[in-house]
C-alpha positions in Angstrom: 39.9 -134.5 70.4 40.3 -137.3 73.4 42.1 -140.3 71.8 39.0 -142.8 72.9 37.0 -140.2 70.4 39.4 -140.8 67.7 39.5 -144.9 68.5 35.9 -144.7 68.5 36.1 -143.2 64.9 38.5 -145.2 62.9 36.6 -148.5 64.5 33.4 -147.7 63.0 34.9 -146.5 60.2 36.5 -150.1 59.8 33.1 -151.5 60.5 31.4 -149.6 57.7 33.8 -150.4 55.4 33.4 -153.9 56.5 29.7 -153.4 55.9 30.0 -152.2 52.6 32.3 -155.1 51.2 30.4 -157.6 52.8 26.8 -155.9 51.3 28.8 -156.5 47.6 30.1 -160.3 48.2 33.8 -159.0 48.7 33.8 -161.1 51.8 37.5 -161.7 52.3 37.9 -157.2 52.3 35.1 -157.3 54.5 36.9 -159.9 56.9 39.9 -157.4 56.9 38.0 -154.7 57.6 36.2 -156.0 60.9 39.5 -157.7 62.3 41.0 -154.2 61.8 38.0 -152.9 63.8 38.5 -155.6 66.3 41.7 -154.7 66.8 41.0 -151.3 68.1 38.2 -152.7 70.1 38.2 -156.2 71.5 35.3 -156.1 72.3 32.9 -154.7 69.2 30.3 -157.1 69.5 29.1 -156.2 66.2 32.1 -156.6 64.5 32.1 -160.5 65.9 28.7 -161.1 64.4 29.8 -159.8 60.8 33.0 -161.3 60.8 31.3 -164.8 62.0 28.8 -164.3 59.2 31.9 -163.7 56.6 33.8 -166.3 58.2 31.2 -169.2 57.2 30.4 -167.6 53.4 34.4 -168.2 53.4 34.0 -171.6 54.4 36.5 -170.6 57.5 34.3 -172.9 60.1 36.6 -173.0 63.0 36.8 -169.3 62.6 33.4 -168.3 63.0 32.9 -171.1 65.5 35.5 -168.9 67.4 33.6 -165.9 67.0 30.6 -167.1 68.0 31.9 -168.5 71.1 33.8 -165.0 71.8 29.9 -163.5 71.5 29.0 -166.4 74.2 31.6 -164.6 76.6 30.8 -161.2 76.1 26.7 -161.8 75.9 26.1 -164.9 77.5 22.4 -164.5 78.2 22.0 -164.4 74.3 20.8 -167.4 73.3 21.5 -167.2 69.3 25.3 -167.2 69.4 25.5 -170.3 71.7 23.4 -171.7 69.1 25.4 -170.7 65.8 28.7 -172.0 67.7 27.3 -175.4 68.8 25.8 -175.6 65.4 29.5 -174.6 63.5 31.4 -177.2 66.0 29.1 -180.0 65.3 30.2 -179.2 61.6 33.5 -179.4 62.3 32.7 -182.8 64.4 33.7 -181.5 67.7 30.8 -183.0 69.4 31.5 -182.3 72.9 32.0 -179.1 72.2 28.8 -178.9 70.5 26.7 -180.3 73.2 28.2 -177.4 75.9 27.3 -174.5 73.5 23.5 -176.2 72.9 23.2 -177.2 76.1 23.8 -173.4 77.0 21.3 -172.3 75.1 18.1 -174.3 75.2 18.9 -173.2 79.1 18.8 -169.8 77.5 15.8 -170.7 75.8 13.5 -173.5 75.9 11.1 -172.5 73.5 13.7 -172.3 69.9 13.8 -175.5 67.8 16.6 -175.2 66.0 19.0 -176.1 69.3 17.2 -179.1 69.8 17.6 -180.0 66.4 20.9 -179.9 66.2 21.2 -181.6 69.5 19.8 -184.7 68.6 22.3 -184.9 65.4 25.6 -184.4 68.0 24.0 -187.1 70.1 23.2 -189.6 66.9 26.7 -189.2 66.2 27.8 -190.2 69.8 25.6 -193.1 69.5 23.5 -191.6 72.9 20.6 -192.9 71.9 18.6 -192.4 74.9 19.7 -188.6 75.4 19.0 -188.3 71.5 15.4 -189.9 71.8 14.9 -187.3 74.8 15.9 -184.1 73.4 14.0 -185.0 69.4 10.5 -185.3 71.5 11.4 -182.0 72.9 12.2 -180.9 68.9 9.0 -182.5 67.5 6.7 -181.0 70.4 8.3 -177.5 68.9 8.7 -178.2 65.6 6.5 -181.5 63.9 8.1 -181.2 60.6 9.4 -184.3 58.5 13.0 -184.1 59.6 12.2 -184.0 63.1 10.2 -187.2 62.8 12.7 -188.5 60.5 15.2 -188.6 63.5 13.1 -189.8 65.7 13.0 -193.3 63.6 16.2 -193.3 63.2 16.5 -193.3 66.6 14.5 -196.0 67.6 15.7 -198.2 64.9 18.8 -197.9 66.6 17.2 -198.9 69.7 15.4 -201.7 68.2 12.3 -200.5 68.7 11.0 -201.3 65.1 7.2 -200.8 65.5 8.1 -197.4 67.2 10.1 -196.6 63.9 7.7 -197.6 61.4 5.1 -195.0 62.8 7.7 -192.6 63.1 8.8 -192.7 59.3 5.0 -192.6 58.7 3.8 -189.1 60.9 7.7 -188.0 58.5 6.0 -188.9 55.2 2.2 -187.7 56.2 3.7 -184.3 57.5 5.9 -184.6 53.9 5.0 -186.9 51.0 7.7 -186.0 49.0 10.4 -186.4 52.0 11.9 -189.6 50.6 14.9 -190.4 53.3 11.3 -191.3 55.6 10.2 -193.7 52.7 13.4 -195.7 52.1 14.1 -195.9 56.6 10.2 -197.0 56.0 11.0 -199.5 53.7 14.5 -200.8 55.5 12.6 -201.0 59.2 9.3 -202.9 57.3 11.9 -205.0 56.1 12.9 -205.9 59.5 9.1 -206.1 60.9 8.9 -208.5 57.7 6.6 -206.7 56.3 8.0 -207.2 52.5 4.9 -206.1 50.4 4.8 -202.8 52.3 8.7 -202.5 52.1 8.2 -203.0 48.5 5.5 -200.1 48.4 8.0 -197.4 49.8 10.7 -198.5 47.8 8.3 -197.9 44.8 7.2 -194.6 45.9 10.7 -193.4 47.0 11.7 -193.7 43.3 8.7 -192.3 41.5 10.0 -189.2 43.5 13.0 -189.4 42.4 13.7 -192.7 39.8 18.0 -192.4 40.0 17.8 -192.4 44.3 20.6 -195.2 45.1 19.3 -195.7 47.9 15.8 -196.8 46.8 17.0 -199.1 44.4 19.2 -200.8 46.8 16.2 -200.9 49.3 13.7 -202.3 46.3 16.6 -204.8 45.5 16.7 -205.9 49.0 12.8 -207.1 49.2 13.3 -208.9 45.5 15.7 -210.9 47.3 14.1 -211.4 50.7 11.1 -212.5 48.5 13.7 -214.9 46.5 13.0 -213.1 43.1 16.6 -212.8 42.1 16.4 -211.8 38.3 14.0 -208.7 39.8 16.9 -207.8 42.8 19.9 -208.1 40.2 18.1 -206.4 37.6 17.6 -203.1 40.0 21.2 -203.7 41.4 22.0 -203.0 37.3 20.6 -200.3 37.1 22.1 -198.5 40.0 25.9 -199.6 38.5 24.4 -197.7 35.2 24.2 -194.6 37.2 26.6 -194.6 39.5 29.6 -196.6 37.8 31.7 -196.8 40.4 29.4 -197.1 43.2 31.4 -200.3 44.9 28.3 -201.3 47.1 26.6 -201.5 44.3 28.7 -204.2 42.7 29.1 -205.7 46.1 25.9 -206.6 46.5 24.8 -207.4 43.3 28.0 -210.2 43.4 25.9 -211.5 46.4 22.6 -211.9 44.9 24.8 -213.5 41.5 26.2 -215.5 44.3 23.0 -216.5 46.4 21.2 -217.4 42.4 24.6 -220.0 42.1 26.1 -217.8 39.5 29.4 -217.8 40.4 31.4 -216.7 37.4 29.0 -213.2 37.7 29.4 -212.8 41.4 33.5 -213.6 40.6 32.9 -210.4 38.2 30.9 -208.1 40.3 33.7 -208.7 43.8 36.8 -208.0 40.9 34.9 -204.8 40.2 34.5 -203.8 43.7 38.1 -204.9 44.3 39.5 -202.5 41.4 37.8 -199.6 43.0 39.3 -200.6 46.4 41.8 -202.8 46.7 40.8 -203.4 50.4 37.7 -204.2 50.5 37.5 -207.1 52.9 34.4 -208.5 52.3 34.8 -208.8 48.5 37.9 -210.4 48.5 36.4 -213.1 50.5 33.2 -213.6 48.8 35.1 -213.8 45.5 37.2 -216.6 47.4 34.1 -218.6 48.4 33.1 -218.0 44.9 35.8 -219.5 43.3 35.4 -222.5 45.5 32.2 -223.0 44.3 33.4 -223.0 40.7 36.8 -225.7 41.9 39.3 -222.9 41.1 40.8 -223.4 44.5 44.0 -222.1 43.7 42.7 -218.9 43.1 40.7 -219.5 45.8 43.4 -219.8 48.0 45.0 -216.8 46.3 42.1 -214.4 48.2 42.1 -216.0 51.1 45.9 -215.7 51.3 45.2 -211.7 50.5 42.7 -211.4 54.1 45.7 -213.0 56.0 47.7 -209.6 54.8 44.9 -207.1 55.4 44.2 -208.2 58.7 41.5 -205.0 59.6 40.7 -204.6 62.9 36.8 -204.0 63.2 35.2 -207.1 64.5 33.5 -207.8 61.4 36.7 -208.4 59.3 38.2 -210.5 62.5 35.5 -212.7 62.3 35.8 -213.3 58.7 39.7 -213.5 58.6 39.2 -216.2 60.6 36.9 -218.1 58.8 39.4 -217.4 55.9 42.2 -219.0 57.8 39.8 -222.4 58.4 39.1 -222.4 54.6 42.5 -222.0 53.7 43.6 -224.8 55.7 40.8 -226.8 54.4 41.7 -226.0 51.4 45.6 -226.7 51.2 44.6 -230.4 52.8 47.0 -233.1 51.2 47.7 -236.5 52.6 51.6 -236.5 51.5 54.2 -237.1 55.0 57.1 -234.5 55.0 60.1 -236.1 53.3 63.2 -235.8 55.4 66.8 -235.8 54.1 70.4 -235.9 55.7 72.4 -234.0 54.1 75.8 -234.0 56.3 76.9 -236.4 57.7 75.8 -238.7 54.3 74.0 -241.3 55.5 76.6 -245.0 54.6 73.0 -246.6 53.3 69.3 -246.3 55.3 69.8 -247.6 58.5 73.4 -246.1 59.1 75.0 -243.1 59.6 78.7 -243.0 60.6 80.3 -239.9 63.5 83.7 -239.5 64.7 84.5 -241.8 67.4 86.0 -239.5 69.8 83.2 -236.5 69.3 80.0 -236.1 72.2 78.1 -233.9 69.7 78.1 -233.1 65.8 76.6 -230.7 63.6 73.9 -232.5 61.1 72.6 -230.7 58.2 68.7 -231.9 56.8 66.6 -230.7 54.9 62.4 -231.4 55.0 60.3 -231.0 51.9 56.6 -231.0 52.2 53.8 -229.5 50.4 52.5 -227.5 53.4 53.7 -225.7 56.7 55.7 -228.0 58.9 54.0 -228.1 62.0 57.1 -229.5 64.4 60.5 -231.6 64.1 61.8 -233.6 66.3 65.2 -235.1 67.0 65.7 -237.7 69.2 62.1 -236.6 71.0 63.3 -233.0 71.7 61.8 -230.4 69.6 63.9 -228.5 67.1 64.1 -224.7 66.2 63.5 -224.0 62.6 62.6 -221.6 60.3 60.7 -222.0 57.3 62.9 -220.1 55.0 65.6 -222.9 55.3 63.6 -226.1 55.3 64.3 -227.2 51.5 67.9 -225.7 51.4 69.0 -227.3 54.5 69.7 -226.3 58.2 71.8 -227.4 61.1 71.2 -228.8 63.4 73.6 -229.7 66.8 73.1 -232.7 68.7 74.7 -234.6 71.8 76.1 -237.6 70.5 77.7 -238.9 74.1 76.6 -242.6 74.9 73.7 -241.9 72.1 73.4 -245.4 70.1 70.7 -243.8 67.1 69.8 -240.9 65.5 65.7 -240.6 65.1 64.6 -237.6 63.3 60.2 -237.2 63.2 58.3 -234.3 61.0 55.2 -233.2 61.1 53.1 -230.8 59.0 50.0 -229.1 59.9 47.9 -231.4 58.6 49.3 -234.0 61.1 50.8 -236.0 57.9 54.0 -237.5 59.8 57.5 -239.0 58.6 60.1 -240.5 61.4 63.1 -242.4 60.4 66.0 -243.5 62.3 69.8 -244.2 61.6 71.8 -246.2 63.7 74.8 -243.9 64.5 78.3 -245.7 63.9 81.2 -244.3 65.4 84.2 -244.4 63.5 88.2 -244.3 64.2 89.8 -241.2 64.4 93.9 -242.0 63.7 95.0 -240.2 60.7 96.6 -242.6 58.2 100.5 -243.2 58.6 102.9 -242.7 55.7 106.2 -244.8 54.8 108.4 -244.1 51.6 110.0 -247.1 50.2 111.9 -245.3 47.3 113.5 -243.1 47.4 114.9 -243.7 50.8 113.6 -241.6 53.6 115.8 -240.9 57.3 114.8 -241.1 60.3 114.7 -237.5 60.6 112.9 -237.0 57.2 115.6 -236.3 54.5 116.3 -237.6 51.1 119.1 -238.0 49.8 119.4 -237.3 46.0 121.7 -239.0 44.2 121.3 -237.3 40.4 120.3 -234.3 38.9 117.2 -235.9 37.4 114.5 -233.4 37.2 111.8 -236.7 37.2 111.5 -238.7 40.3 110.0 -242.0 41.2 108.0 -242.0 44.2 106.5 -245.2 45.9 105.5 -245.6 49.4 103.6 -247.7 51.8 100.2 -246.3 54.0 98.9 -248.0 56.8 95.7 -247.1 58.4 92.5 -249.1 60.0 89.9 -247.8 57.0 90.6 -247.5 53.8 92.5 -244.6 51.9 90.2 -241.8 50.5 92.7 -239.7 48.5 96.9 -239.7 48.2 98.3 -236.2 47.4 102.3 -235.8 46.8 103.3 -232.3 45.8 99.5 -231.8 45.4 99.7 -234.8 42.6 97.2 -237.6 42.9 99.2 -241.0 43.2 98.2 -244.2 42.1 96.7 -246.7 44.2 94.2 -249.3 45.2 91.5 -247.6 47.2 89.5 -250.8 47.8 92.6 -252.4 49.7 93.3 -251.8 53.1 96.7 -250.4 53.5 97.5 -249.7 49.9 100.7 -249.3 48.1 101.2 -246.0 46.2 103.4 -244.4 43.7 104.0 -241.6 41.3 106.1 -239.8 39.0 106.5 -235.9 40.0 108.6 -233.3 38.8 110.9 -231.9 41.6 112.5 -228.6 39.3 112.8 -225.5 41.9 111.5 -228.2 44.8 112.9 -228.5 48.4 110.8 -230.5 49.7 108.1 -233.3 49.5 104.8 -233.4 50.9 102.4 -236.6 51.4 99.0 -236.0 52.3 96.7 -238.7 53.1 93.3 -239.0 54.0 91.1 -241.6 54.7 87.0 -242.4 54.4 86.2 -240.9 57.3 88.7 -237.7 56.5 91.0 -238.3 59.1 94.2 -236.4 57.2 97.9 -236.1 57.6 100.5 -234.1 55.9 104.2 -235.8 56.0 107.1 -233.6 54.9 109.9 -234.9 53.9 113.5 -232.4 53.1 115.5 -232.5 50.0 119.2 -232.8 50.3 121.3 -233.0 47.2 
């Protein structure tokens, strides 16, 4: 027996096998089966068709979309299997995909429905609404059922061809009373055409077909409210939230209709609902913000809109409103209150003065600017000044040129253009440390004492002479006594000199200018 012969054998005896588990529900045995028949024959055609079929009961899409398209290659005058595969990859959402295997076969076959049918849903979810409207004519002269009239509205709705719609919904719900999607599209596009008492009509008889349809309520609700009967449009708004509890449009648009009747508080409820099923939801974060405006709770108000400026979603929509949420806000933080500006370092001497070190062309200042709102620009001396907002209250410093610069004039604004300038004249003070003189005990030229005793206690007093006044005396790190309101002041003090070598003065003056004198032991 030839090997092919035996080949031949064990692949139908895989297919059988494959037959039998498929004929008893076993599907994932059956799948085995035919890829162990495949694999002795590449090209079993049959065994591609089974295992396609298995594939989809085992919800494995792309897998029997790969079959099929396998069957394209190896029968590609065979119109059903470009047909199952564009119908599997439209499932999947591979639309392109789709299109080239139905395209393939209504070439095959311009007389089978179904491909055309399924052609005009891959093109309604491209949004080709032209090709669409082209290819369902083509379905409806095959196949006049509901459906196929169905999409045919939808399409021109989309197209904005309204009247075009209307009769379209209508040939969908004479070819199929009971096909209620056609009555609710019929009801939206009279809606559009203004035709409220028929909209009402086929939001009526879309629920005595089926009386818990969302959809239908939501339509009816709609008209009610177009025909300013709010009670009626909040009342079938209810009911939907009965059914479907956590339905957020729902709750979304019943907090518009409570919002539209003026009450707030319910319409505050109804976008808090929404907002606890999704956190995110744009649009009912910024209704509930123009709701609370409506009731004066602006801070909470201004809580929401504060929330959009985080979101920050991209489709235009939300763009549009986050920037009506940014005009509220600032509408709604308006305050009259000028920034209040402070100079921290160097202290201001009183309000029209601060004093600088003679000898310095720049210095660091330190201020800080309180306000009740977002500083908008500062100024110093007319040239704009880096900031951040962090830092504002705390203080931040700031360094200026101080060469042949006679005044110091700092401006703030905040966004609301409320505006504080003040100006200090700039003083520049002297910059010669203070000059120390010991009177007792007597000091050498070259900076010695001479001790005389043992005496652990000594009497210090000494002269200072300097052009401001004294700030602080410091012998041995003591504090000695003197006049700080006299120029030139006299000074003294008692210190202990035990274990000491050596005596230190240190003076500094009002406008710290400091200097240590030493002065050497020798007993």
């Amino acid at each position: 027996m030839s090997l092919n012969v035996v080949l031949g054998q064990s692949t139908k005896k895989y297919y059988k096998a494959g037959k039998t588990f498929q004929k008893a529900g076993n599907y994932e045995d059956a799948c085995d089966q035919y890829t162990n028949a495949l694999n002795l024959d590449p090209n079993f055609e049959k065994a591609y068709i089974q295992r396609a079929q298995v594939y989809e009961k085992l919800a494995q899409i792309e897998n029997a979309a790969s079959d099929y398209k396998k069957l394209t290659s190896l029968l590609p005058k065979k119109y059903d299997y470009f047909y199952h595969a564009g119908r599997l990859y439209y499932k999947l959402e591979k639309y392109d995909e789709s299109l080239l295997m139905l395209n393939a076969a209504t070439n095959i076959s311009d007389k089978e429905h179904l491909a055309y049918e399924y052609k005009v849903k891959v093109l309604l979810a491209k949004k080709e609404y032209q090709s669409a409207l082209t290819e369902c004519k083509k379905a409806i002269k095959l196949n006049p059922v509901a459906e196929n009239f169905y999409n045919l509205g939808t399409i021109n709705l989309e197209l904005n061809s309204y009247v075009l719609a209307e009769l379209n919904f209508l040939e969908s719900v004479t070819e199929n009373p009971n096909y209620i999607k056609s009555h609710i599209e019929l009801g939206f596009v009279r809606i559009k055409l203004n035709k409220l008492n028929d909209a009402l009509n086929s939001a009526n008889k879309a629920l005595s077909i089926d009386s818990r349809n969302k959809m239908a309520y939501i339509l009816r609700s709609i008209v009610y409210k177009k025909k300013l009967d709010y009670p009626s449009a909040i009342n079938d708004l209810s009911k939907v939230t009965l059914l479907y509890p956590d339905d957020e449009t729902a709750f979304f648009l019943r907090g518009v209709a409570y919002h539209e009747f003026n009450q707030f508080q319910n319409a505050i409820n109804d976008f808090s609902k929404v907002t606890s099923i999704n956190p995110e939801s744009f649009n009912a974060i910024y209704k509930r913000a123009n709701a609370y405006e409506q009731i004066g709770n602006f801070e909470k108000a201004i809580k929401d809109y504060e929330k959009l400026l985080v979101l920050k979603q991209k489709d235009p929509k939300s763009e549009k409103l986050l920037e009506e949420a940014k005009a509220r806000l600032y509408e709604l933080g308006r305050e009259e209150k000028p920034p209040s500006i402070l100079v921290i370092h160097p202290s201001p001497k009183n309000t029209n003065n601060i004093e600088i070190p003679g000898n310095s062309d720049e210095v660091l200042i330190k201020l800080s600017i309180i306000d009740d709102s977002k500083i908008k620009n500062i100024l110093i001396n007319d040239k704009s000044v880096l900031f951040s907002e962090d830092s504002l209250k705390i203080g931040f410093l700031v360094k200026i040129k101080t060469k042949e610069i006679k005044k110091l004039k700092i401006e703030s604004t905040d966004i609301y253009n409320n505006k504080t300038s003040i100006t200090y004249k700039l003083s520049r003070t002297e910059t010669n440390a203070p000059k120390a003189e010991l009177i007792s005990p007597y000091a050498s030229d070259n900076g010695e004492i001479y001790l005389t005793s043992n005496d652990p206690n000594l009497y210090i007093e000494g002269r200072i002479s300097d052009e401001s006044k004294i700030k602080s005396i410091l012998i041995n790190g003591v504090l000695a006594s003197y006049k700080p309101d006299q120029l030139n002041p006299k000074f003294s003090a008692n210190i202990d000199i035990t274990n000491q070598n050596e005596l230190s003065v240190t003076v500094t003056d009002i406008h710290n200018n400091s200097k240590k004198y030493l002065f050497k032991f020798n007993r």
